[in-house]
SEZAKOL-312999 format. One record per residue: z, x, y of N, C-alpha, C, CB in turn; residue in three letters. Coordinates in Angstrom, 1 decimal. Atoms other than C-alpha are relative to their C-alpha. Last residue first. Glycine has a CB too. Layout:
! SEZAKOL-312999
       nz       nx       ny      caz      cax      cay       cz       cx       cy      cbz      cbx      cby   resn
        Z        X        Y        Z        X        Y        Z        X        Y        Z        X        Y    ALA
...
//
This chain:
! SEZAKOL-312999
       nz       nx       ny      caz      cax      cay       cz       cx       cy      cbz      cbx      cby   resn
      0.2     -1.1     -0.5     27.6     38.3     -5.9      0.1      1.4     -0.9      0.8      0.0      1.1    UNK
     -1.5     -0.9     -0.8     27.8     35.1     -7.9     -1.2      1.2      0.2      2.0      0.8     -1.3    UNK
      0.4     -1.5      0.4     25.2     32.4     -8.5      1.3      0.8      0.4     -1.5      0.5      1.0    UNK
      0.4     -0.2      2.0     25.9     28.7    -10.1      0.3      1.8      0.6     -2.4     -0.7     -1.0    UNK
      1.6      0.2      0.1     28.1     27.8     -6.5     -0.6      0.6     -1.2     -0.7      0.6      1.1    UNK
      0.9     -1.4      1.3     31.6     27.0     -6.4     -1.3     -0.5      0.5      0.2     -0.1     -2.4    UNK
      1.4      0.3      0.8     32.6     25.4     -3.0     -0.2      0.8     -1.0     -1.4      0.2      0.9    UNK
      0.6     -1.0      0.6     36.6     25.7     -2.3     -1.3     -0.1     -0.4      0.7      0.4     -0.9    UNK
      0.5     -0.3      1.6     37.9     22.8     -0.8     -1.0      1.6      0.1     -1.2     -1.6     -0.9    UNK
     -0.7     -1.4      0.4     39.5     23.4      2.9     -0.5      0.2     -1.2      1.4      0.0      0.0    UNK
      1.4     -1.5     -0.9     37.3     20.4      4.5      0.7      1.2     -0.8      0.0      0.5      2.5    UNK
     -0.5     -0.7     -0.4     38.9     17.9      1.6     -0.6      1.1      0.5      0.8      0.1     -0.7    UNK
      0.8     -1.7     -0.2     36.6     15.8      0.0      0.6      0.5      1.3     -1.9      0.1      0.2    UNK
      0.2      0.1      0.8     38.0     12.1     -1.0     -0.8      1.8     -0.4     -0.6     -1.4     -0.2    UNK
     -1.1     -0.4      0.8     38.9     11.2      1.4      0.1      0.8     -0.6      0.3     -0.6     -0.6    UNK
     -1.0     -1.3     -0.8     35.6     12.1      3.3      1.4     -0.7     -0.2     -0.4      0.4      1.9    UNK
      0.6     -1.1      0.4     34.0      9.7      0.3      0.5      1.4      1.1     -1.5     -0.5      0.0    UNK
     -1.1      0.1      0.9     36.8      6.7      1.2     -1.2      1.7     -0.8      0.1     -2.1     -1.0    UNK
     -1.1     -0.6      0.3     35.2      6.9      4.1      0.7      0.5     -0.7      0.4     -0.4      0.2    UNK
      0.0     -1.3     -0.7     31.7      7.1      4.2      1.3      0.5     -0.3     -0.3     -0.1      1.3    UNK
      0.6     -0.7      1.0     31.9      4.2      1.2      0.4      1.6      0.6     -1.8     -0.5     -0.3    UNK
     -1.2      0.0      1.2     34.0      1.9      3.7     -0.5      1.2     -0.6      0.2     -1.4     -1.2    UNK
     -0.7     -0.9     -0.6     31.2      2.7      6.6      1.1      0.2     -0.9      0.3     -0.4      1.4    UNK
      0.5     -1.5      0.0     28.4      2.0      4.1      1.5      0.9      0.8     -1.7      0.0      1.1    UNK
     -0.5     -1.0      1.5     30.1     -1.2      2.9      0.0      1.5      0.5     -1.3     -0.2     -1.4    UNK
     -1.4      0.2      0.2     30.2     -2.8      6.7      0.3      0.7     -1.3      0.4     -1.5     -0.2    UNK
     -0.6     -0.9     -0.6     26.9     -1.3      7.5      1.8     -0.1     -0.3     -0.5     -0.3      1.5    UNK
      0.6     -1.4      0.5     25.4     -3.6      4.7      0.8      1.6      0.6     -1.7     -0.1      0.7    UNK
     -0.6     -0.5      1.4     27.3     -6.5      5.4     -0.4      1.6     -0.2     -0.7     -1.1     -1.5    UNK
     -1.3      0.1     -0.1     25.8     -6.2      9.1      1.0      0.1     -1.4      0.2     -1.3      0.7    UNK
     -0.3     -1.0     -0.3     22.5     -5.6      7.9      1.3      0.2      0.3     -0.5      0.3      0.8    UNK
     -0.1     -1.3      1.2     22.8     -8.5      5.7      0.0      1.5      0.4     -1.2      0.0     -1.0    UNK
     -1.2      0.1      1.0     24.0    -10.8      8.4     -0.6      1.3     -1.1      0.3     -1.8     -0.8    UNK
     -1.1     -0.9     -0.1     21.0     -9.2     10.4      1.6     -0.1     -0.4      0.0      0.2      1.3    UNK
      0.2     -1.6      0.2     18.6    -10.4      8.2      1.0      0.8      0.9     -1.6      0.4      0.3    UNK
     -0.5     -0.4      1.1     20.0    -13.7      8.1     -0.4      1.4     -0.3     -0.3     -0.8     -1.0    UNK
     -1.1      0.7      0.6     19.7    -14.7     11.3      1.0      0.9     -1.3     -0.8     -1.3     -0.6    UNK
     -0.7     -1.2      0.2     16.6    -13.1     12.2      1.3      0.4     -1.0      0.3      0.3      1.3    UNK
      0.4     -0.7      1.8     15.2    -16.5     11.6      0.4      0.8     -0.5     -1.2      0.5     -0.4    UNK
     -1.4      0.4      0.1     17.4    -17.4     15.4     -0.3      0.8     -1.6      0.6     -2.0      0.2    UNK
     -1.2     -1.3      0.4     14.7    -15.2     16.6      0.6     -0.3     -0.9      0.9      0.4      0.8    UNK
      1.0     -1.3      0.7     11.6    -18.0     16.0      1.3      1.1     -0.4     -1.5      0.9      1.4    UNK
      0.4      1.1      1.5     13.9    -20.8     17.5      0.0      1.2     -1.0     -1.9     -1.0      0.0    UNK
      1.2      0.8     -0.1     14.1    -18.3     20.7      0.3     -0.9     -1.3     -1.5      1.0     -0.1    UNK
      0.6     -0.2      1.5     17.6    -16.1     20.5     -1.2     -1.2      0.7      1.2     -0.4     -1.8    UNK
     -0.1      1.3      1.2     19.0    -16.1     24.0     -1.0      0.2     -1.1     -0.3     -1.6      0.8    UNK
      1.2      0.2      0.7     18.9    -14.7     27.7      0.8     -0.2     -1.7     -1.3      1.5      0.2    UNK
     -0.2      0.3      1.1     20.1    -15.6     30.9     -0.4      0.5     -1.4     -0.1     -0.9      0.1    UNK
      1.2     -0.2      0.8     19.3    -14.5     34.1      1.1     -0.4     -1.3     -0.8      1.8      0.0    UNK
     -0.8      0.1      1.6     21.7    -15.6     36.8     -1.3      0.0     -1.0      1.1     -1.6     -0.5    UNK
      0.5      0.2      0.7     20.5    -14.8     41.0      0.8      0.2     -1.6     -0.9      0.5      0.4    UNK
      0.8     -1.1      0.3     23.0    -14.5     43.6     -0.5     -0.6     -1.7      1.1      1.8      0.2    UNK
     -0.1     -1.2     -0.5     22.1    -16.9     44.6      1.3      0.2     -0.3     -0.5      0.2      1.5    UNK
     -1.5      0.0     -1.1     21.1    -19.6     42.5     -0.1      1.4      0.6      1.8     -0.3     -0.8    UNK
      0.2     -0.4     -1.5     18.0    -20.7     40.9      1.0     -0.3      1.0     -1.1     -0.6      0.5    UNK
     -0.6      1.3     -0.8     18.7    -20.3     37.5     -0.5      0.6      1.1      1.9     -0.5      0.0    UNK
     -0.3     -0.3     -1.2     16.5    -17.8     35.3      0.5     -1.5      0.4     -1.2      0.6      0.7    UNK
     -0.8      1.5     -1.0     16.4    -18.4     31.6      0.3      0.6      0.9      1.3     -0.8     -0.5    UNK
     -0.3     -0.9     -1.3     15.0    -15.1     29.6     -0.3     -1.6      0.5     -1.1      1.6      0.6    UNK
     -0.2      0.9     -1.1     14.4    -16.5     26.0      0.4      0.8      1.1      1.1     -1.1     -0.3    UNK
     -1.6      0.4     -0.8     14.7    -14.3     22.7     -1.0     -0.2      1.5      1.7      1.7      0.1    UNK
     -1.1     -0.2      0.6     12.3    -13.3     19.7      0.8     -0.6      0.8      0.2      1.3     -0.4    UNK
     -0.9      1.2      0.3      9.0    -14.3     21.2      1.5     -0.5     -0.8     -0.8     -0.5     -0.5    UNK
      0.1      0.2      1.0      7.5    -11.3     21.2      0.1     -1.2     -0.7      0.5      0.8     -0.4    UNK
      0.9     -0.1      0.0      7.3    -11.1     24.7     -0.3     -0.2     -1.4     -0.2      0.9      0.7    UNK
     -0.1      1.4     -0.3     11.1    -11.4     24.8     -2.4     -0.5     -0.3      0.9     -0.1      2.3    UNK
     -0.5      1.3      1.0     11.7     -9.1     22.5     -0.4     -1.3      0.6      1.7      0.0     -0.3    UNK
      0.4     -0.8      1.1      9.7     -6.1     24.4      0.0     -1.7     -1.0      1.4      1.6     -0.5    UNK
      1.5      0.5      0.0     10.6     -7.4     27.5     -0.4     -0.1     -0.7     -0.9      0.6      0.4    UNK
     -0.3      1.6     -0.4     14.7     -7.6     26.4     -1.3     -0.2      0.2      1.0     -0.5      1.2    UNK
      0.0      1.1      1.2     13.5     -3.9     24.8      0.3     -1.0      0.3      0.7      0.1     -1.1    UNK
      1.2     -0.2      0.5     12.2     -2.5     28.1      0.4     -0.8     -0.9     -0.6      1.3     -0.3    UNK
      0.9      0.7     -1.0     15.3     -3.8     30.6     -1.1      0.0     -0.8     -0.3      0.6      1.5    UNK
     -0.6      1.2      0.7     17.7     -2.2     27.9     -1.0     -1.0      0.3      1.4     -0.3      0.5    UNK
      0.7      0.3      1.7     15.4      1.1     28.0      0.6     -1.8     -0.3      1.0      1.5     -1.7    UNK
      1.4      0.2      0.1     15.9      0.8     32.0     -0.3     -0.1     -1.5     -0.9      1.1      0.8    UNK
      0.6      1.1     -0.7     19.4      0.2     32.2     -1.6     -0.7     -0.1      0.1      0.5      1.1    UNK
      0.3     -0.2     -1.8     20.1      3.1     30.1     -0.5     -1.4      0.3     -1.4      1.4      0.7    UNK
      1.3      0.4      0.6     21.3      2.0     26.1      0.0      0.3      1.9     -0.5     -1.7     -1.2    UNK
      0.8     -1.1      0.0     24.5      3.4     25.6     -1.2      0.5      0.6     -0.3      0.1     -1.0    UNK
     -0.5     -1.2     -1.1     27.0      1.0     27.0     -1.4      1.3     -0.5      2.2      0.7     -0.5    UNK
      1.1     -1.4      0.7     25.4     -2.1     24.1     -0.1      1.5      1.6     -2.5     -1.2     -0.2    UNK
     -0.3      0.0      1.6     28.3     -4.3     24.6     -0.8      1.1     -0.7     -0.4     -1.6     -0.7    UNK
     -1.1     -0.2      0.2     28.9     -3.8     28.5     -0.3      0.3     -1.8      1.1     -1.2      0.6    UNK
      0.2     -1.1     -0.3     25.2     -3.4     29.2      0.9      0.0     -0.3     -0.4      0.4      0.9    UNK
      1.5     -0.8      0.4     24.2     -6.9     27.6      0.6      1.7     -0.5     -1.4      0.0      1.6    UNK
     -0.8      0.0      1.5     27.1     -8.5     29.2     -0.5      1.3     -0.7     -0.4     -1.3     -1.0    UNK
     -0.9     -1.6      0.0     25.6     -7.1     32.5      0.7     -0.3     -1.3      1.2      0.3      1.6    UNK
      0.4     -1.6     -0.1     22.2     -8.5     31.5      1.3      0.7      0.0     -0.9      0.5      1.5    UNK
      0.6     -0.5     -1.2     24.0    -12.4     30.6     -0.4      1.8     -0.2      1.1     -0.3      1.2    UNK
     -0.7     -1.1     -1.0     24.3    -13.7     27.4     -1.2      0.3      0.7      0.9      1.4     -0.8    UNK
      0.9     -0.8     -1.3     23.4    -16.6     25.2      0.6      0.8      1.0     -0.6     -0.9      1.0    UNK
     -0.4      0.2     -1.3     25.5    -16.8     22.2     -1.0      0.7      0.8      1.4      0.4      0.2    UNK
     -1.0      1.1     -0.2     26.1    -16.1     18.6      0.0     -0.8      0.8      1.0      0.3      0.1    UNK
      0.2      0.9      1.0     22.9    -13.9     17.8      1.1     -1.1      0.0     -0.1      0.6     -1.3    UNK
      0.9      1.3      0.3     22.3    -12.7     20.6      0.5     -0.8     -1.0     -1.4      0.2     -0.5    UNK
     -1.3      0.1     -0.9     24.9     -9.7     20.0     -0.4     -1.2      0.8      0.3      1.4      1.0    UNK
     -1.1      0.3      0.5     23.2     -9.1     16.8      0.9     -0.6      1.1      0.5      1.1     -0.8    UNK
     -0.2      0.8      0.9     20.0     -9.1     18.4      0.9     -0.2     -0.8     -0.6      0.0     -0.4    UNK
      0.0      1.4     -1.0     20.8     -6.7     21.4     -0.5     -1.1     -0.8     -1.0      0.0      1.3    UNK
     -1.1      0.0     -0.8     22.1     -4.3     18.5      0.1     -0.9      1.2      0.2      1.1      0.4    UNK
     -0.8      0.3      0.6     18.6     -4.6     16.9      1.4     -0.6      0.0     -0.1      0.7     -0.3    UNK
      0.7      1.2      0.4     16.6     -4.1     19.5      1.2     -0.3     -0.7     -1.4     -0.1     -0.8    UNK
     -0.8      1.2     -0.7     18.8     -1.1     21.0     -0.6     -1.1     -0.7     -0.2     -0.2      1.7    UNK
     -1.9     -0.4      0.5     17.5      2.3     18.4      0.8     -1.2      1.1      0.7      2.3      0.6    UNK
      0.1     -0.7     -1.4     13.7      0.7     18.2      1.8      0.1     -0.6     -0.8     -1.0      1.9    UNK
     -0.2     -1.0      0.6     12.5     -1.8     15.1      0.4      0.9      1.7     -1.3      0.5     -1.2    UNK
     -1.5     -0.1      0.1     12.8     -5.4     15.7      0.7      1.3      0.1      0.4     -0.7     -1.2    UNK
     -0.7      1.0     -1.2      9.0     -6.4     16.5      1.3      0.3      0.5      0.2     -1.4     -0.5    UNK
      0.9      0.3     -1.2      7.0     -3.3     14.8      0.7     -0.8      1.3     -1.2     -0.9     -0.6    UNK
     -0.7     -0.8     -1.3     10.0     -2.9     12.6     -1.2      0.1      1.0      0.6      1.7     -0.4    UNK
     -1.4      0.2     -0.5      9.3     -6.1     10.8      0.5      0.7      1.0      0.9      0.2     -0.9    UNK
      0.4      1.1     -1.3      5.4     -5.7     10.4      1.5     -0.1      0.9     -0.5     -1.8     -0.8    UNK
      0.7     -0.6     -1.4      6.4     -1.9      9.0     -0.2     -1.0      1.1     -1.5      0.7     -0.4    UNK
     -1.3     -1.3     -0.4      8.6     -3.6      6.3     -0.7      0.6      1.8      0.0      1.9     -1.6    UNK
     -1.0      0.5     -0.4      5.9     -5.9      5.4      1.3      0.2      1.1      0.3     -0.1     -0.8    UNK
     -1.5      0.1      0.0      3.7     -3.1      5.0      0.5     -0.8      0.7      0.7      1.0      0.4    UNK
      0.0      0.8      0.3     -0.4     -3.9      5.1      1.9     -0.3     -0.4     -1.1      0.2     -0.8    UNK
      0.4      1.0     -0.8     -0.7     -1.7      8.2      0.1     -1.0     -1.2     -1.5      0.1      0.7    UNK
     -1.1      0.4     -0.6      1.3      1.2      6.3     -0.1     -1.6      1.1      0.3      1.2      0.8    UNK
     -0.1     -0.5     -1.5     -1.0      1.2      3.4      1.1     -0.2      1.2     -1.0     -0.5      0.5    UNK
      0.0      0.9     -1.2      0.0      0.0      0.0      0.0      0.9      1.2      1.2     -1.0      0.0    UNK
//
């Protein structure tokens, strides 16, 4: 299978980037505002956050609701289409939830001071 006929590849086309994701899990309960946005996802510069909410919104993944008040309220929000996401980021979410247990309980579990054998000696 080529990469244009990959499933997988169609998925991260729309969802794929290091913020999408993380501004769709944080979607996913509730419409929030930009400076929410910036509080929950702190990493992401202003401007990359500003690109993927285009990004998603253009895709049709999530809503951008303007009121007309001053000072101006942007809104934005899963689409119908996003909400589908749904379940794919519950399973990412499970998913990260095991991995970080596993990490742990594996640097328990290996002491920085151990001794490495290795097959060759000096």
């Amino acid at each position: 299978m080529n990469y244009a006929d990959c499933p997988v590849a169609s998925t991260l086309e729309v969802i794929g980037g290091k913020w999408k994701p993380l501004i769709l899990y944080q979607l996913s309960d509730r419409p929030m505002r930009f400076s929410e946005l910036r509080r929950v996802v702190p990493q992401a510069t202003q401007k990359m956050l500003t690109q993927q909410l285009r990004d998603l919104e253009r895709d049709g993944i999530i809503n951008r609701k303007v009121y007309a008040v001053v000072p101006p309220k942007v809104d934005y929000s899963l689409t119908g289409y996003g909400q589908t996401l749904k379940p794919l980021l519950g399973l990412m979410c499970d998913w990260g939830i095991r991995h970080r247990a596993r990490a742990a309980n594996r640097s328990r579990r290996t002491p920085a001071n151990r001794k490495i054998e290795t097959p060759f000696r000096a």
